[in-house]
C-alpha positions, -999 to +999 in steps of 0.1 A: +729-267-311+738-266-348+721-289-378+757-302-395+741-321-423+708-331-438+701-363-461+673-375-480+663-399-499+633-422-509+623-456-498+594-476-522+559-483-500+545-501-531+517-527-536+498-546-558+462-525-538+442-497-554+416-475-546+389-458-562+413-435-580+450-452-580+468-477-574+501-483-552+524-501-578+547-473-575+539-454-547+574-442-527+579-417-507+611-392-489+636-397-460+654-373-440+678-372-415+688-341-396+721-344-380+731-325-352+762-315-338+752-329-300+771-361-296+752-389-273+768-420-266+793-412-288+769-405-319+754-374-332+716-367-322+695-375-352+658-363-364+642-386-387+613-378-409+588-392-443+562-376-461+532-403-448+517-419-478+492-416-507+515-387-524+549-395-542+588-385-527+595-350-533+632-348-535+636-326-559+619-300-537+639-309-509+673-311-529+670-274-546+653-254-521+642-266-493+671-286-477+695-256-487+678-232-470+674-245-440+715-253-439+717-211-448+698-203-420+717-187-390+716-217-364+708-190-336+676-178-352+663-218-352+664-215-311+638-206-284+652-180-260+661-208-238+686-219-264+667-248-276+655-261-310+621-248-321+608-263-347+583-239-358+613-206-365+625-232-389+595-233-412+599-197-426+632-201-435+621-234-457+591-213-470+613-184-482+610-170-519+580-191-522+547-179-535+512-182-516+488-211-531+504-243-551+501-264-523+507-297-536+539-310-532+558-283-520+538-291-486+551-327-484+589-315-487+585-290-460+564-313-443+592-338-443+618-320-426+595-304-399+584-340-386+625-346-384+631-315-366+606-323-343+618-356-334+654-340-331+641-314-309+617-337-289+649-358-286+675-333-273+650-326-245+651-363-238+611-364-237+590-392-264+574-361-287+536-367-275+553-351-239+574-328-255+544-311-276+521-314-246+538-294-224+543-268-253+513-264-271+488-283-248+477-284-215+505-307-204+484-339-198+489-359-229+459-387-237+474-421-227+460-443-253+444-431-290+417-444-306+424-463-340+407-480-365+418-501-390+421-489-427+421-513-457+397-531-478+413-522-510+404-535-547+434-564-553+433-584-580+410-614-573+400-603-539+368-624-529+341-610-510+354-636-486+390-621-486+376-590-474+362-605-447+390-628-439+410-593-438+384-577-415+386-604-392+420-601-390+419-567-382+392-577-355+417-603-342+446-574-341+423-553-315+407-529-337+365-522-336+362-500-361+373-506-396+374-490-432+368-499-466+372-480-501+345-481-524+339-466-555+360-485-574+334-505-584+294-504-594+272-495-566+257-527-569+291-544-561+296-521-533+267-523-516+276-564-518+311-553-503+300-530-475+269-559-466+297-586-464+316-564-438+286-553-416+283-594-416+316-594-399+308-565-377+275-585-364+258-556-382+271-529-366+274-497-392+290-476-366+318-497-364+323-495-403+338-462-427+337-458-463+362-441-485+356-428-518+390-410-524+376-381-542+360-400-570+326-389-575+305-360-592+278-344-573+251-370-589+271-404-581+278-387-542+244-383-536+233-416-547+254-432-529+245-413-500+209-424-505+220-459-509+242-464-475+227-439-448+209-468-444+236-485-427+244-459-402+280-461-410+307-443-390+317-418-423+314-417-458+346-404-468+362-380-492+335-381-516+343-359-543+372-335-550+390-322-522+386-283-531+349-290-541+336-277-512+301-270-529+298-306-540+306-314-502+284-288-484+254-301-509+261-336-501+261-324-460+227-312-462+215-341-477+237-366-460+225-371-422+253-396-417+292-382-406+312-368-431+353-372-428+374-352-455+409-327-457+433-356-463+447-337-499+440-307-479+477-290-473+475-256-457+456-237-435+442-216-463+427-244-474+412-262-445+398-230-439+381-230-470+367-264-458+353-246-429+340-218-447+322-231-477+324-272-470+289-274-453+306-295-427+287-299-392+311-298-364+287-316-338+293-352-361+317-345-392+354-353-393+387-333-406+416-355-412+442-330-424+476-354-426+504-332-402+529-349-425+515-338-458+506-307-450+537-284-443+541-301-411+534-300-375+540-258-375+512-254-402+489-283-385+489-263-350+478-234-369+448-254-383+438-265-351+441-231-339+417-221-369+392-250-359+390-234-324+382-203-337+351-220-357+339-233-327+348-273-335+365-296-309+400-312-313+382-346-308+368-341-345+398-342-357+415-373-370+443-375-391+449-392-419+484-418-427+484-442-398+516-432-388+534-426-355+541-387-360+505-384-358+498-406-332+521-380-307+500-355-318+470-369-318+477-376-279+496-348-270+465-320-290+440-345-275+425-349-312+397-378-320+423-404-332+444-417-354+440-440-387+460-471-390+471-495-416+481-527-402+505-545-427+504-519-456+534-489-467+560-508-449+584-495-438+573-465-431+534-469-421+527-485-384+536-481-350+563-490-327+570-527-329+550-546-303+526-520-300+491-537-289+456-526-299+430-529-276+394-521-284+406-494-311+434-480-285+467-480-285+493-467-260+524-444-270+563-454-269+585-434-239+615-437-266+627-404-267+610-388-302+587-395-325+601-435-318+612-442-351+635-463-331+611-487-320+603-495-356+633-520-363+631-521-402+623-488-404+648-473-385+676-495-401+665-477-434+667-444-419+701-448-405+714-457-438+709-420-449+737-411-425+755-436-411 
């Protein structure tokens, strides 16, 4: 097996939504395709892969240094000694020349092309990628169904407390029972109205409700917030302040009773174990949601989880962030917590396969061979463009 060609590009996942600190007017993100030289019904085999969502494309990473060498590297040295693709002897060859820290983008780029040559590899072996990376890096028993919830309750322009809960319902309707909403965006006063108006949709029910901050506030605005919703008993108060403040989050942890999720702008191990370190996070009720996608790919996420193992928390507490179908196989194949969703938003490239049902907060996995970027009709039809 030989990589002949790989193409990027970037597709637009824009909208008129915002969150406590940005808005998606221009939000885009990259494509890849990694062709192969194994010919199936009378096409090359094909890896697709995208950065997930929330940071911009990074092609000109990908263009000067990371695509090239990858198409440098001796095609022998990417295969397992049974002469098949593995992913993971890829990675150093993308990471070459490249100093330790800074890792912002240069994660998404990397992370780009690992999720596509995963799906090649996962494809070449004929197995949907939740199988493939079961049988490699778990116990071989893949979950059937993830858990999901529903994330969106964004600031719009003239969105009603009534359109928020007109969009909760919706989600409700769709087969999700747990939700998310962003708050500070606006004054506390506003969002305590906000998160009230959804626990009215959720018959009260706090556990069935998260909160996401982005990363906006100070120590002083984190706690008072956390004063002002444990209240509720929600299911997490989210991201609360800067991602590498892990003082300001171990603070708020001791005085927080309530669950904790954060490590979504969290892109290498050395990081997250930072989190783990010095974040103050509880593993009996907290929540890490390191994005595979974002974060130098699947190769760097299974040395996280091996990491969290070593700190004595549970794959369950781990749920990724993007509501994408990448993580979904992993979620199911590392047996992790679950997976976020957003139904409707960063089309194309957000979402599961098409017809994919949610039942109370689960849904099942495609058999298409791969990640299933072939179940997603629009999406898919994009991604073929890069190559075809």
């Amino acid at each position: 097996m030989k990589i002949t060609a790989v193409h990027e590009g970037t597709v637009p996942i824009s909208s008129s939504i915002r969150n406590a600190w940005i808005d998606f007017s221009s939000m885009d993100c990259s494509i890849v395709a990694v062709v192969s030289d194994v010919m199936r019904d009378g096409e090359p085999v094909v890896g697709y892969g995208f950065n997930s969502n929330g940071r911009y494309s990074a092609g000109e990473i990908l263009r000067r240094r990371v695509v090239p060498r990858l198409l440098d590297a001796d095609p022998d040295a990417l295969l397992a000694e049974d002469g098949q693709l593995d992913p993971t002897r890829a990675w150093d060859f993308m990471m070459s020349n490249e100093k330790p820290g800074g890792h912002g983008e240069r994660s998404v780029a990397v992370g780009v092309v690992d999720m596509a040559l995963f799906d090649l590899a996962s494809k070449l072996a004929g197995q949907p990628l939740h199988r493939w990376l079961a049988d490699r890096y778990g116990d071989g028993e893949p979950d059937d169904s993830v858990f999901v919830y529903a994330a969106g309750g964004y600031y719009a322009p003239g969105k009603s407390l009534r359109d928020l809960q007109d969009e909760m319902r919706g989600f409700l309707d769709q087969g999700y029972s747990a939700v998310k909403m962003k708050i500070g965006g606006a004054s506390l006063a506003e969002d305590l109205e906000r998160i009230e108006a959804v626990l009215q949709v959720l018959d009260g029910d706090g556990s069935r409700l998260a909160v996401d901050v982005n990363g906006r506030f100070d120590l002083a605005t984190a706690l008072e917030y956390g004063r002002a919703i444990e209240q509720y008993g929600l299911f997490w108060y989210e991201e609360v302040g800067d991602p590498l403040d892990y003082q300001l989050n171990a603070t708020l942890c001791e005085h927080y009773a309530g669950p904790i999720a954060t490590g979504e702008n969290l892109f290498s191990l050395q990081d997250a174990r930072n989190l783990i370190r010095y974040g103050g996070l509880r593993p009996d009720r907290d929540y890490i949601q390191v994005d595979p996608a974002l974060s130098y790919g699947l190769t760097e996420y299974l040395r996280v989880q091996e990491m969290l193992k070593q700190h004595g928390w549970s794959s369950r507490r781990c749920i990724p962030h993007g509501g994408h179908q990448f993580s979904l196989h992993i979620a199911a194949a590392l047996k992790l917590g679950g997976n976020e969703s957003y139904p409707g938003e960063f089309q194309p490239t957000g979402g599961f396969a098409d017809g994919a049902v949610v039942e109370n907060s689960y849904v099942g996995l495609t058999e298409t061979p791969g990640i299933g970027f072939e179940s997603k009709a629009a999406f898919h039809e994009v991604l073929r463009e890069l190559h075809s």
